[in-house]
N, C-alpha and C positions, 0 to 999 in steps of 0.2 A: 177657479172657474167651476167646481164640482158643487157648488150651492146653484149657481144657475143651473146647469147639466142637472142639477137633481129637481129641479122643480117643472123643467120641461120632460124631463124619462119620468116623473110620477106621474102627470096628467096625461101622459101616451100610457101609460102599464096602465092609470084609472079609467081611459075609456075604452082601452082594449077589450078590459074587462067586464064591461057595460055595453060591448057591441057599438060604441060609437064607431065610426069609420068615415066620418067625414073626411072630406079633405082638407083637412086641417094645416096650415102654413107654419108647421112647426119651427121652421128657419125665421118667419115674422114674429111670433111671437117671442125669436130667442132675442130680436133684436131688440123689441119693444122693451123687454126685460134689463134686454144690457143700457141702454138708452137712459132708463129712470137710475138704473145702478151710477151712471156714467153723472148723471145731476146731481147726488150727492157727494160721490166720490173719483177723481181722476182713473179711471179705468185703469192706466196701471199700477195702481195702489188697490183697487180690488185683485188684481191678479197677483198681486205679488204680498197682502195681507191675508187671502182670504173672504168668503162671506160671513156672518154673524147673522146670527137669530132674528133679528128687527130685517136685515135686511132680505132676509128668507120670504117672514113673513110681509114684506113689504111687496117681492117677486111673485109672490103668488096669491095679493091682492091681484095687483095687474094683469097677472096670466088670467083671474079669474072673470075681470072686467073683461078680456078682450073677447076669452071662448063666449060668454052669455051673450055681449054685444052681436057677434061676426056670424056663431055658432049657434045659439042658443040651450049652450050646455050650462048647469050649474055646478058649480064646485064647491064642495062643504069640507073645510079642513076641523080640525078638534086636535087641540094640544091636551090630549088625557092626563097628562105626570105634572102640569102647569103646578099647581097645589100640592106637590106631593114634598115631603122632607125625607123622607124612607123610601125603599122600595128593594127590593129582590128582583135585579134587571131581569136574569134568565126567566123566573118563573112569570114575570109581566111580560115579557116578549111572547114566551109561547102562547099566553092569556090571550095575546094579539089573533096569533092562528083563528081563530074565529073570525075577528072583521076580516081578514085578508080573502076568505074562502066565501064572505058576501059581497066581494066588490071594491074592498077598502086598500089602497097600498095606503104603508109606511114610509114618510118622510123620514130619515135617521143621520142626522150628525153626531158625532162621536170624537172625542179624543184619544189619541195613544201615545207611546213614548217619543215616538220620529213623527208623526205628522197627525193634522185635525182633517177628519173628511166628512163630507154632506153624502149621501147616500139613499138606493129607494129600493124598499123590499118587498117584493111580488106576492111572497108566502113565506110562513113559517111551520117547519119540522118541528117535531119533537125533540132535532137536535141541533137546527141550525135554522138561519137567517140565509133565503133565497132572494139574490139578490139582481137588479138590473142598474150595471156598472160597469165601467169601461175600465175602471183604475186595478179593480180584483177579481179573484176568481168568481166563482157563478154562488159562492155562498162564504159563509161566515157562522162560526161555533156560537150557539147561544151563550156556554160558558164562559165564552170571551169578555162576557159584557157585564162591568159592576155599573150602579149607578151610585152620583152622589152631586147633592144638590148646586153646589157651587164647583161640580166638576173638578174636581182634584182625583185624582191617580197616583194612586201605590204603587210601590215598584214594582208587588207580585203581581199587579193587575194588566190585563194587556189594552182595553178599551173601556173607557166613562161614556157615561150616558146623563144628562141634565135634565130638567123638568122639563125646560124649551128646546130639549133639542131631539124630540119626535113628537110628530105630528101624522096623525090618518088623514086620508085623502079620499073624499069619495065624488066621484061624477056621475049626473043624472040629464035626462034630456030635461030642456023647461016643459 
């Protein structure tokens, strides 16, 4: 369930951040969401596999259609690492700190050795990942985090990051 919970806690941290305050039916939208997940897949095969990638970005097609319809907010997502073969997670994460401090949260799925989690990052330190998450603490070590394109993880490593599995998020009124 923490791919859903991450794509409704990004678009509440993205209009937080934007002064949005409507009254927004965050409970409707969770359902809209579960609804389309539920057409593809038996709901408790989502809860008990997991979300993936497609159907992230599937979640927050919908979330997107519903806010512009209902709300008239716009939601502009950007998978930056899409194309990428390389990368230096820490020092791209911190690179982050900048969009995070105009507006933009981080979408972040991540693997480690005991479990895969979807996650949404408010801001980034110099030395961590501020997070709004129900499952961990209020942050996470940048140094935790290698990337590698088809997400494999070494033993010394403690969490992988993929090209599709961050994404910025930003919210604007139309």
């Amino acid at each position: 369930m923490c791919g859903t919970y991450s794509i409704i806690n990004a678009l509440r941290a993205a209009c937080y951040k934007e002064g949005i305050s409507d009254k927004i039916s965050w409970r409707m939208l969770f359902r809209i969401i579960l609804k389309q997940h539920d057409a593809k897949w038996r709901l408790a095969e989502m809860v008990t596999e997991g979300t993936d990638t497609p159907d992230i970005m599937k979640g927050l097609l919908t979330a997107a259609e519903y806010l512009k319809r209902c709300h008239g907010i716009s939601v502009k997502v950007k998978w930056p690492w899409k194309a990428r073969r390389t990368l230096d997670a820490p020092a791209a994460l911190a690179r982050l700190s900048k969009e995070t401090k105009l507006g933009h949260v981080v979408l972040l799925g991540y693997d480690g050795h005991k479990y895969a989690h979807w996650t949404v990052v408010t801001d980034i330190t110099d030395e961590d990942l501020m997070l709004m998450d129900s499952s961990h603490g209020p942050s996470l070590p940048l140094g935790d985090f290698s990337f590698h394109p088809d997400g494999h993880l070494a033993r010394n490593q403690t969490y992988v990051i993929t090209p599709w599995s961050l994404a910025t998020i930003k919210v604007t009124r139309r």
